[in-house]
ZANU-674830 format. One line per 2 residues: number of its first residue (from 1); their letters; for each residue z, y, x of N, C-alpha, C. Coordinates in Angstrom, 2 decimals. Layout:
% ZANU-674830
NUM> a> Z/Y/X/Z/Y/X/Z/Y/X | ...
***
This chain:
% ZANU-674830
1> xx> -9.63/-20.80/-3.42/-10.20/-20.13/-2.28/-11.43/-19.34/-2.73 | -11.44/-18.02/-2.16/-12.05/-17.28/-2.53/-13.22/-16.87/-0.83
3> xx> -14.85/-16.52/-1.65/-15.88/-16.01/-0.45/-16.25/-14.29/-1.14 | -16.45/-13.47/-0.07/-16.96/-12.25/-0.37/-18.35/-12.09/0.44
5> xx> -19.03/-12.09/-0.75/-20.17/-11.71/-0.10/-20.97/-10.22/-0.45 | -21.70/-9.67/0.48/-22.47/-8.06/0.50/-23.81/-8.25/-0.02
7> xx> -23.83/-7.69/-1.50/-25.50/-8.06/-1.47/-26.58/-7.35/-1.29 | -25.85/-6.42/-0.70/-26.81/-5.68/-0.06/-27.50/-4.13/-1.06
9> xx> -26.94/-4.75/-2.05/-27.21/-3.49/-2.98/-26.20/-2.84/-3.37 | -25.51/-2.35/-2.80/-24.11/-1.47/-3.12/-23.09/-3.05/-4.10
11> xx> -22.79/-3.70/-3.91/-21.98/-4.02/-4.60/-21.40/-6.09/-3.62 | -20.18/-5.93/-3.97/-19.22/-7.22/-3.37/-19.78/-7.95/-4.50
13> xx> -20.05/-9.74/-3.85/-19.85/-10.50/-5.03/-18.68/-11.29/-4.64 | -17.71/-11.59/-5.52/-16.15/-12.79/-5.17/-17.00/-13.66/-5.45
15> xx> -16.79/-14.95/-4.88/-17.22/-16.42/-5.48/-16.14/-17.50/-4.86 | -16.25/-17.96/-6.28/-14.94/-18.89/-6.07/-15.18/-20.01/-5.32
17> xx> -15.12/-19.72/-4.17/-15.51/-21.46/-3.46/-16.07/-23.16/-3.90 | -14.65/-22.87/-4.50/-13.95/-24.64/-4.76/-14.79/-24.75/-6.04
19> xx> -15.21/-24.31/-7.06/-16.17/-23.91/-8.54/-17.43/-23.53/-7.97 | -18.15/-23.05/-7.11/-19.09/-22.34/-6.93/-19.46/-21.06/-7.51
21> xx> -18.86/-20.91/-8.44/-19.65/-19.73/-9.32/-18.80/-18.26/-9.23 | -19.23/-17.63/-9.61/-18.86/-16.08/-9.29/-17.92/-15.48/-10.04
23> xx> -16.58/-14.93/-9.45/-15.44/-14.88/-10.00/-15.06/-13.21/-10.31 | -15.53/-12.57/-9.91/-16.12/-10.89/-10.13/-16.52/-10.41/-8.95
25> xx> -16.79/-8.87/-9.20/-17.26/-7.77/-8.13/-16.31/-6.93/-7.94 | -17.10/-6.37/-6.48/-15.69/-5.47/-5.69/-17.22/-4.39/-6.04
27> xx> -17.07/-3.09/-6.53/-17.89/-1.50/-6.17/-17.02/-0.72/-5.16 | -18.02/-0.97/-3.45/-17.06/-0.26/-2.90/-17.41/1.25/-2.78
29> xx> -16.89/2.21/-2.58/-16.74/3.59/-2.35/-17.66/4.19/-1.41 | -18.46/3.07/-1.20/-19.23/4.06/-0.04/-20.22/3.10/0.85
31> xx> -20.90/3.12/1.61/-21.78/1.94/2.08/-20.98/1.09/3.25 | -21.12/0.12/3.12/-19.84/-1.47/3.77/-20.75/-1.26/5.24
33> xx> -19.49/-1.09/6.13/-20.56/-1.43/7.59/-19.39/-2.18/8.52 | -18.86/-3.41/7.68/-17.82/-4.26/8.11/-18.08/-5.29/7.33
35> xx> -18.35/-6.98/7.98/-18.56/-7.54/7.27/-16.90/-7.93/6.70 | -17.29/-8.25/5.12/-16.08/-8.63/4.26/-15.22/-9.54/5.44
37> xx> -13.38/-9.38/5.18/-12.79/-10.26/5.59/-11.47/-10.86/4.60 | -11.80/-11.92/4.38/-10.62/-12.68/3.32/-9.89/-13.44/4.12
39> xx> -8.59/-13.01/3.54/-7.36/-13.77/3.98/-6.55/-13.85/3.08 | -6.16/-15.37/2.56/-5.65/-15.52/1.53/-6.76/-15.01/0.09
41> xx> -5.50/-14.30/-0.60/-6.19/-13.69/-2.01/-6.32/-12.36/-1.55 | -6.85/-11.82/-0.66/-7.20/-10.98/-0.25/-8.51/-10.31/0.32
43> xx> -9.46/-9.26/0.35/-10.55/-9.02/1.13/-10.18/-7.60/1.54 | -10.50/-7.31/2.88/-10.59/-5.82/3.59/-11.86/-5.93/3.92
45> xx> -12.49/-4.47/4.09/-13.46/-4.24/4.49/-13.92/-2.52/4.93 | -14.58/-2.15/5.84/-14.67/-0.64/5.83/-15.73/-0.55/5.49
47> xx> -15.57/0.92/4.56/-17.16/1.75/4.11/-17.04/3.00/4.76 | -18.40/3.45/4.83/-18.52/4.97/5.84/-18.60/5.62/4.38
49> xx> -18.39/6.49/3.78/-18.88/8.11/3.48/-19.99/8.69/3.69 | -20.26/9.30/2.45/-21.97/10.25/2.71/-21.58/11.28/3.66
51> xx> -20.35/11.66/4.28/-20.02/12.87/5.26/-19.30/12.24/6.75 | -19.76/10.65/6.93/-19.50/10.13/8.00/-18.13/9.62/7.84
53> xx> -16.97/10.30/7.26/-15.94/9.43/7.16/-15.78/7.96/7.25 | -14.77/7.56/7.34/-14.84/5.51/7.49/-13.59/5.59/7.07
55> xx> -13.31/4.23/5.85/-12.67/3.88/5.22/-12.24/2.34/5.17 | -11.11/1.90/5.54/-10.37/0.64/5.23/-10.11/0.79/4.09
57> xx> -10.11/-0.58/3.60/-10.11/-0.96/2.02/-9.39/-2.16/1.51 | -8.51/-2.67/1.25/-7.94/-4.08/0.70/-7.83/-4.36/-1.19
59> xx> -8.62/-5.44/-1.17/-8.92/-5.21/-2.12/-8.15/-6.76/-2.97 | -7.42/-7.04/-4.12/-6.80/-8.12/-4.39/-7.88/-9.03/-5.29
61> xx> -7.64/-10.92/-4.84/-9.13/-11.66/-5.38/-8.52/-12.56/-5.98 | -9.40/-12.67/-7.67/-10.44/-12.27/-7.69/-10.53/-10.94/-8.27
63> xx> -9.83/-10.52/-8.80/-10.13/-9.03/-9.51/-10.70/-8.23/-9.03 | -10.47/-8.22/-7.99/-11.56/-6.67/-6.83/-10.40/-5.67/-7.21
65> xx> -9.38/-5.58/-7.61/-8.69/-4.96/-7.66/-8.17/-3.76/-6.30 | -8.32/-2.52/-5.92/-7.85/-2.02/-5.00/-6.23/-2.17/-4.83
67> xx> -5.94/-2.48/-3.56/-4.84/-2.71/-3.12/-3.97/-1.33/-1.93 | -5.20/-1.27/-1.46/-5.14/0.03/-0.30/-5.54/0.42/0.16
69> xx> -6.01/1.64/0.87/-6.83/2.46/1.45/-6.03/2.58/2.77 | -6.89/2.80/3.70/-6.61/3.38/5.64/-7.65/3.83/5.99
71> xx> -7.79/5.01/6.64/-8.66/5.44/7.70/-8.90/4.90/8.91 | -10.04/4.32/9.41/-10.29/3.61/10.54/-10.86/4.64/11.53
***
């Protein structure tokens, strides 16, 4: 089981629950104004754009791997 947390400085931290310790980073595309949501081995989350755009994001855990993009 995997936690995503925002640290507030441009960047996701994964942390592995069940271990405590930190399993990698998500760099998302743009500034997060959705808090992280995990389900399963999974995290979505939306970032806005420096031109207002908003972006859905799924990302595969722990790798931070991008999975998919949607416009919200």
């Amino acid at each position: 089981m995997y936690t995503v947390h925002d640290t507030g400085q441009g960047m996701l931290k994964i942390v592995d629950a069940s271990r405590g310790i930190q399993a990698g980073v998500i760099s998302p595309r743009g500034k997060v104004i959705t808090p992280p949501v995990v389900n399963g081995n999974q995290v979505s989350f939306v970032v806005q754009h420096p031109d207002g755009t908003k972006m859905g994001t799924t990302h595969k855990l722990p790798t931070g791997q991008l999975i998919n993009q949607f416009r919200v």
